[in-house]
MARLOVO-822264 format. One record per atom (N, C-alpha, C, O): residue in three letters; x, y, z. Coordinates in steps of 0.2 Angstrom, whole numbers, plus 5000, padded with zeros to 4 digits. Layout:
BEGIN
alaXYZ...
***
This chain:
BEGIN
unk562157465211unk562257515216unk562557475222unk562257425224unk563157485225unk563457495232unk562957475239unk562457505238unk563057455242unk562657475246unk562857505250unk562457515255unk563457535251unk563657605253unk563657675251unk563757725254unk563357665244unk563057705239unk562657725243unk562657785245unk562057665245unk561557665249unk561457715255unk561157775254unk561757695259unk561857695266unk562157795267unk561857835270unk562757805262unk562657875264unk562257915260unk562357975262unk561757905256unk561157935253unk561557945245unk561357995243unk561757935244unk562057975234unk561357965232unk561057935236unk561057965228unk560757965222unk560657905219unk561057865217unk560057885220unk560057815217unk559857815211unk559457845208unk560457745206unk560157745200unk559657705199unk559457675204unk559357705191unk558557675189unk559057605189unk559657605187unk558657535193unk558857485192unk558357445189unk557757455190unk558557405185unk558157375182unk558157285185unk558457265190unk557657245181unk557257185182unk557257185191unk557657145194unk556757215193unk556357205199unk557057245202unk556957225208unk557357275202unk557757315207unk558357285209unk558457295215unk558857225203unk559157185207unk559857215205unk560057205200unk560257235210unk560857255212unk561457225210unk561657175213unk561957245205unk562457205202unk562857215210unk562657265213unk563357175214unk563657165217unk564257125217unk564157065215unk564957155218unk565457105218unk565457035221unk565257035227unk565856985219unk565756905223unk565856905230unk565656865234unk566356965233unk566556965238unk566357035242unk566557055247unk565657065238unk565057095244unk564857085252unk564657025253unk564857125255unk564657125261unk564157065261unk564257005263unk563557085258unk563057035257unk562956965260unk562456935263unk563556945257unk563956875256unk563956845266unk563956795269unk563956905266unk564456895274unk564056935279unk564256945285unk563456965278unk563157005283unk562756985290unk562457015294unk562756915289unk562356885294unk562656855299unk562256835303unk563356825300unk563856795303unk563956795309unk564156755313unk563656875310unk563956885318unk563156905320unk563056905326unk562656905318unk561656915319unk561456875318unk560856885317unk561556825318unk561156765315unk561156685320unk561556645319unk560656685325unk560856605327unk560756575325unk560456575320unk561256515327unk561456455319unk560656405322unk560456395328unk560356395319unk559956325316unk559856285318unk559256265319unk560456275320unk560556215324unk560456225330unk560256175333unk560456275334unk560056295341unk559456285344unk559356285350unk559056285339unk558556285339unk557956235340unk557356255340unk558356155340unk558256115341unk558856065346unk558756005347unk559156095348unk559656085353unk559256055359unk559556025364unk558756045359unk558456005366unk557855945361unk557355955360unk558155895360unk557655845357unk557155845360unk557055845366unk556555845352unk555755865355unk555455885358unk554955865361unk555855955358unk555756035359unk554956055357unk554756015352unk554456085358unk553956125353unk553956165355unk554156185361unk553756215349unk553556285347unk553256325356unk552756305360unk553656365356unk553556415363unk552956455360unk552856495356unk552356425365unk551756485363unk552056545367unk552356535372unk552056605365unk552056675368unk551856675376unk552156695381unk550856655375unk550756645381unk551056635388unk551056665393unk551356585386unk551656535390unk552556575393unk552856555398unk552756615390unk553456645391unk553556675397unk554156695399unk553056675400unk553356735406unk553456675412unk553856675416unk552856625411unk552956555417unk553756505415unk554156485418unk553756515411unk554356495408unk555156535410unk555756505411unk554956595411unk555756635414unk555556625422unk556056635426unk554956595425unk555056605432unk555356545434unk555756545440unk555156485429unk555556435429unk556456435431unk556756405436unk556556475424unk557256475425unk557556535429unk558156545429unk557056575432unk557256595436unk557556585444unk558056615448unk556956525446unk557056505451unk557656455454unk557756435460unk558156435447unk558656395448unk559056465448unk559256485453unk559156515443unk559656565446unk559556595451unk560056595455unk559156615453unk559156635462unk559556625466unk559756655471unk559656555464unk560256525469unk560956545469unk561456525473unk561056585462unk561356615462unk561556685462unk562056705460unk560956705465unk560856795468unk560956825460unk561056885459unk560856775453unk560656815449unk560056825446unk559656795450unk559756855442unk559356845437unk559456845430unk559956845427unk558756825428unk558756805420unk558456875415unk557956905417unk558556885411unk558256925410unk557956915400unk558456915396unk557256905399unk557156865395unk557256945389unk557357005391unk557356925383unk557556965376unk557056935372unk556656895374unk557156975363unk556956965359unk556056955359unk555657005360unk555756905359unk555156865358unk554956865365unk554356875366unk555356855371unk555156845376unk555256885381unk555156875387unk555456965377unk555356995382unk554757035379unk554457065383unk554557025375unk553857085371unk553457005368unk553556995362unk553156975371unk552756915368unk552056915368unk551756915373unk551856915361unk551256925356unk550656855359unk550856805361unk550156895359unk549556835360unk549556795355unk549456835351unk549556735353unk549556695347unk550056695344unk550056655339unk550556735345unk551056695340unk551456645345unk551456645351unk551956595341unk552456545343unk553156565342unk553256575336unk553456565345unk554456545344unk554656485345unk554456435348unk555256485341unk555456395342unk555756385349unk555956335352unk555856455353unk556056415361unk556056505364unk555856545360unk556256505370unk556456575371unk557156605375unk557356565380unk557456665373unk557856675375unk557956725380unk557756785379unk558356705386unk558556735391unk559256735392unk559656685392unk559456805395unk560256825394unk560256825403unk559856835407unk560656805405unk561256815412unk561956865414unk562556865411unk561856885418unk562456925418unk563156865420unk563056825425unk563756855417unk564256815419unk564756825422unk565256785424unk564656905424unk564956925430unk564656915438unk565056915443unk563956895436unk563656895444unk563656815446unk563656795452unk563756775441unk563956715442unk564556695444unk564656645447unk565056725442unk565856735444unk565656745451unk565756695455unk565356805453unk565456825463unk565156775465unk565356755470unk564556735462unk564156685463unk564756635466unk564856625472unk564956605463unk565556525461unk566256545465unk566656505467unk566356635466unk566856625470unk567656625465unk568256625467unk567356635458unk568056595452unk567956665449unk567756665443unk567956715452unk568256795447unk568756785441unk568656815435unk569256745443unk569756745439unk569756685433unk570256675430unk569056655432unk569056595432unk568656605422unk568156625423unk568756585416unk568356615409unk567556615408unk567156595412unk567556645404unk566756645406unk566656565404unk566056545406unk566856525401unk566756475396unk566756425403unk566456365402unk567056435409unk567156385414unk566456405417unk566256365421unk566156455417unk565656495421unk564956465417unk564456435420unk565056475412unk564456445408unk564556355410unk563956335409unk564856315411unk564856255412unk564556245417unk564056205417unk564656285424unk564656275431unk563756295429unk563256265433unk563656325425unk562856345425unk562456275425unk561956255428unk562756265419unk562556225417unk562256145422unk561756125423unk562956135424unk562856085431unk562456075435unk562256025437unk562156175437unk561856185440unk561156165439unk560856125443unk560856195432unk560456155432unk560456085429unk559956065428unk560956055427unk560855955429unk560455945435unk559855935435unk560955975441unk560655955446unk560055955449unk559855925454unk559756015444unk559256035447unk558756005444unk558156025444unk558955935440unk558155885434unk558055915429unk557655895425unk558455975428unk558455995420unk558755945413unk559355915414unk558455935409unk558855915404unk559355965399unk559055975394unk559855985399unk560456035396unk560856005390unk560955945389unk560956065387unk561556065384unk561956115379unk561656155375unk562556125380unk562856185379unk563056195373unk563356145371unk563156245368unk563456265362unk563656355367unk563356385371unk564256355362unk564456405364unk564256445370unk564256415375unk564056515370unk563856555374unk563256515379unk563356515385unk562756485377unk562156485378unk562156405381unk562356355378unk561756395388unk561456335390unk560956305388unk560556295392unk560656295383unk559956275382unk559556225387unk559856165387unk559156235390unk558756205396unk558056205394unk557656245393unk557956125394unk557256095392unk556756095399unk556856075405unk556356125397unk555556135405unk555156095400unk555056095394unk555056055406unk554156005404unk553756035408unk553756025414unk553156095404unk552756105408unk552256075405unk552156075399unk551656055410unk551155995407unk551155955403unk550655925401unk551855935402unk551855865400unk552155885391unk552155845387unk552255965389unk552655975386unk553256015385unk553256075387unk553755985384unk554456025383unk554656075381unk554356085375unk554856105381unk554956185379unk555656185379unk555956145383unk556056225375unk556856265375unk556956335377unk556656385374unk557356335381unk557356395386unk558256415384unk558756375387unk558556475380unk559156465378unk559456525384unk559256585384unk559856505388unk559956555393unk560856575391unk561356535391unk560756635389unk561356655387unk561856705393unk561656755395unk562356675394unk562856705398unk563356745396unk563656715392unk563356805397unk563956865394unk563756915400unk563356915405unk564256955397unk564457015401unk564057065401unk564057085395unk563657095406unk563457165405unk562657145402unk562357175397unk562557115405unk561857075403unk561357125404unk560857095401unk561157175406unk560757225406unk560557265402unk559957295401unk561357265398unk561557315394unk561457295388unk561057335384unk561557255386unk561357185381unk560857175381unk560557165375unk560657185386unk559757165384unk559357225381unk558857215377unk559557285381unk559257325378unk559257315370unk558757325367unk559857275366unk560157265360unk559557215358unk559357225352unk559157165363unk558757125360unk558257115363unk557957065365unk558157185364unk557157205366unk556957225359unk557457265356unk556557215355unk556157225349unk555357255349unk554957225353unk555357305345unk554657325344unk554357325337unk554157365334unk554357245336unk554157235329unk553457245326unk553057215330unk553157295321unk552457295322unk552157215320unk552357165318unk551657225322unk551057155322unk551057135312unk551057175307unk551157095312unk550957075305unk551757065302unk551757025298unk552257085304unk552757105301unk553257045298unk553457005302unk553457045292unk553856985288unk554456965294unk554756915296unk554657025295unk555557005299unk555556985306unk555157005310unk556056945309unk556256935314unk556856985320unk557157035318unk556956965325unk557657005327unk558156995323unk558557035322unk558356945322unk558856935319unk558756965311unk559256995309unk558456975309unk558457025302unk558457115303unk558457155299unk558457115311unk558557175311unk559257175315unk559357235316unk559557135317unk560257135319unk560757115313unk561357135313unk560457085309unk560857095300unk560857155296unk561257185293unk560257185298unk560257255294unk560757315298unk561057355295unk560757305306unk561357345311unk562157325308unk562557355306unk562057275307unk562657215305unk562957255298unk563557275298unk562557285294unk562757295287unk563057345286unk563657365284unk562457395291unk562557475290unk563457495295unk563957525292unk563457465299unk564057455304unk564457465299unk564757515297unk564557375296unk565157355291unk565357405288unk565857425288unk564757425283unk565257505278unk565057555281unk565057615278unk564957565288unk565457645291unk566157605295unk566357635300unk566357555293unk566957535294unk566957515302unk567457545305unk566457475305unk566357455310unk565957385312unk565557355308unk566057365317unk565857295318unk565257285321unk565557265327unk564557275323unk563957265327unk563957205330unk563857155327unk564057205337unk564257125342unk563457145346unk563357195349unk562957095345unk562457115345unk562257085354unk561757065357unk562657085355unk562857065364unk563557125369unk563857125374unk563657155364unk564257215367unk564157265365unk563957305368unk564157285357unk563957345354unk564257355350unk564257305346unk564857435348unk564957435340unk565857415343unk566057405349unk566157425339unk566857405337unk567257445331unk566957465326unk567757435332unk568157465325unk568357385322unk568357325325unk568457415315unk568457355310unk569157345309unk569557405308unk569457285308unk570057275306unk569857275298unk569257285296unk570457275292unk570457265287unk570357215285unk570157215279unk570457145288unk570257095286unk569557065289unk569557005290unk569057125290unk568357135293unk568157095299unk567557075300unk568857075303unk568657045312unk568657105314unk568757155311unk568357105322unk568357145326unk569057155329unk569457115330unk568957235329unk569757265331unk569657255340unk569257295344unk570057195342unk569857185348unk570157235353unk570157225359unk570357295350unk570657345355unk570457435354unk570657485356unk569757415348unk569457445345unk568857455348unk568457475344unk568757455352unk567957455357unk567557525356unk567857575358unk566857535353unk566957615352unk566357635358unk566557685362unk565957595359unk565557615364unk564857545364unk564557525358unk564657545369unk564057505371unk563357555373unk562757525373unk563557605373unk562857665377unk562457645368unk562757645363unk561757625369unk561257595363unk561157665360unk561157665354unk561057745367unk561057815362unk561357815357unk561157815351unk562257815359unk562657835353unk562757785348unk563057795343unk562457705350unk562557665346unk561957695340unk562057675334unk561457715341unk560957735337unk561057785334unk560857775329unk561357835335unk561757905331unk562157875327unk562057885321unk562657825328unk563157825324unk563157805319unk563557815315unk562457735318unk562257705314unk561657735310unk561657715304unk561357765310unk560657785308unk560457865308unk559957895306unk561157905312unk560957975310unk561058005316unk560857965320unk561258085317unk561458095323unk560658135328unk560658175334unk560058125324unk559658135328unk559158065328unk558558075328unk559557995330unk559057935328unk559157915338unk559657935342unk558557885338unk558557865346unk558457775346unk558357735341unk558657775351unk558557685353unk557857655350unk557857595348unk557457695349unk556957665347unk556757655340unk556257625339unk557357685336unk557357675330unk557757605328unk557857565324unk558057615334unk558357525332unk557957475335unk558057435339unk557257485332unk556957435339unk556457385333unk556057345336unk556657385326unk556357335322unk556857355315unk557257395315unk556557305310unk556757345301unk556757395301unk557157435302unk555657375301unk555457445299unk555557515301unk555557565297unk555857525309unk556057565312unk556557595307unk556557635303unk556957545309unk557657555301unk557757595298unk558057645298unk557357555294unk557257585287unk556857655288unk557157705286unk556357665290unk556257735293unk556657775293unk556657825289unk556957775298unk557657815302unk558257825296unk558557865297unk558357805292unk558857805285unk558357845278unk558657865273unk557757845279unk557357905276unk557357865269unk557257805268unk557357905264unk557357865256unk557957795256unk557857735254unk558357825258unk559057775256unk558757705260unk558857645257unk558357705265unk558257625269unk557757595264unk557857535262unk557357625261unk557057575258unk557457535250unk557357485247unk557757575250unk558457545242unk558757505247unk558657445246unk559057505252unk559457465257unk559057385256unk559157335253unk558557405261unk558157325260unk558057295254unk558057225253unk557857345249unk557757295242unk558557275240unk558757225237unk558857305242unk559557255239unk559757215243unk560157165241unk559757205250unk559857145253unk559457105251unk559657065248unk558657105252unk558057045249unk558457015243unk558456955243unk558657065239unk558757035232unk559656985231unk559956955227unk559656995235unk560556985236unk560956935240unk561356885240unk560456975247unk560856925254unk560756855253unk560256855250unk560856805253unk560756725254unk560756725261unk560356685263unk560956755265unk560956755272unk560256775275unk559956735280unk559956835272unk559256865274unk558656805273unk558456795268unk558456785278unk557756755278unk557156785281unk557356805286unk556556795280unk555856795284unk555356755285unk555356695283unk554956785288unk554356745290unk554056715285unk553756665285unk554156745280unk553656735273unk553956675269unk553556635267unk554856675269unk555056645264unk555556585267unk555856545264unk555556585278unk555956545278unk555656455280unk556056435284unk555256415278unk554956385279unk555456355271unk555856305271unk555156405265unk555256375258unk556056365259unk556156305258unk556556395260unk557156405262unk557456365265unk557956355264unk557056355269unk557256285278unk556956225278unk556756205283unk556756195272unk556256145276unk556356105280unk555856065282
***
């Protein structure tokens, strides 16, 4: 089966040996996680980093908040650190910025966001931070008590808006991370012939499955939630898997067993330790 078979409901056939999905070599599958997925290597971007207790996350954004102030912005914490669990850990936490308020900040409107993100950067050097940049994101080591923590402060556009894309409401006990739920947005997008930029919104697809940069379909999380999951699905249904799969009725739960069984990109809680050592 397809997993566009899937996704528009047809009929599902009886699949045999545990439910595993014949798929062509050049399946979506293959390629689902490219644009949802932080690389790895982030993650460890500030040497002898430890695990972000939960706890500790909200002391942590005032941190990094107190060096943006100076730039009349805010930080605004995502994922783990905007909805953070008593006892559990992250490997750092993630806070988005708007890179527009830092343009009026610097005075350099005209100026990439790529040169905007450097100047942040600087900003905190000078402030005794220890930094370092990949792409989008600053990563900024806090010593609080005598231990280091990573704090990945991400700069784009419309950061308010964005933030909505990476508030999560995972239930308590649950296998999957945000990022498995931004792979599963990532899939369903792909075969309605669209692109999920999980810091801007949807897109139209080129044929050769980049984003059609002149394709922009909409950023509003409402219609981003209609167009992917049904036209009486709300924000809230994109607010974990489970949500997900939910909101896709019979078809989500065929969906997930053929990515589990298929994606190489799909990880969780459960199985990525054995996967990552």
């Amino acid at each position: 089966m397809k997993v566009a078979d899937i996704i528009v409901g047809e009929k599902s056939r009886k699949i045999r040996n545990k439910r595993q999905v014949r798929i062509n070599g050049n399946s979506l599958l293959a390629k689902s996680g490219k644009h949802a997925i932080k690389r790895l290597s982030e993650k460890n971007a500030i040497p002898g980093s430890l695990e972000v207790p939960h706890e500790i996350m909200p002391s942590l954004v005032k941190i990094i908040n107190s060096v943006l102030a100076k730039t009349n912005s805010t930080g605004i914490p995502i994922g783990s650190g905007a909805t953070p669990i008593p006892g559990e850990t992250s490997g750092d936490i993630d806070i988005i910025v708007d890179v527009n308020d830092l343009k009026k900040h610097f005075k350099m409107e005209d100026q990439t966001d790529g040169v905007i993100r450097k100047k942040l950067k600087q900003l905190f050097d000078l402030a005794g931070f220890q930094t370092v940049q990949t792409g989008v994101i600053v990563h900024v080591g806090l010593n609080v008590k005598g231990n280091l923590y990573q704090a990945d402060v991400m700069v784009v556009p419309n950061a308010a808006n964005a933030a909505q894309f990476h508030t999560h409401n995972i239930p308590k006990g649950s296998p999957f991370k945000g990022t498995n739920k931004h792979q599963l947005l990532s899939i369903i997008a792909r075969e309605k012939g669209m692109l999920w930029s999980n810091y801007v919104g949807l897109f139209k697809r080129l044929p050769n499955g980049k984003k059609d940069p002149n394709g922009f379909i909409t950023s509003d999380i409402n219609k981003i939630a209609q167009l992917l999951l049904g036209p009486n699905a709300k924000p809230l249904d994109m607010g974990s898997v489970e949500a997900i799969v939910s909101a896709l009725g019979d078809a989500g739960q065929d969906l997930l067993a053929n990515i589990r069984a298929n994606d190489p990109n799909w990880k969780e809680k459960t199985n990525e330790t054995a996967i990552n050592p």
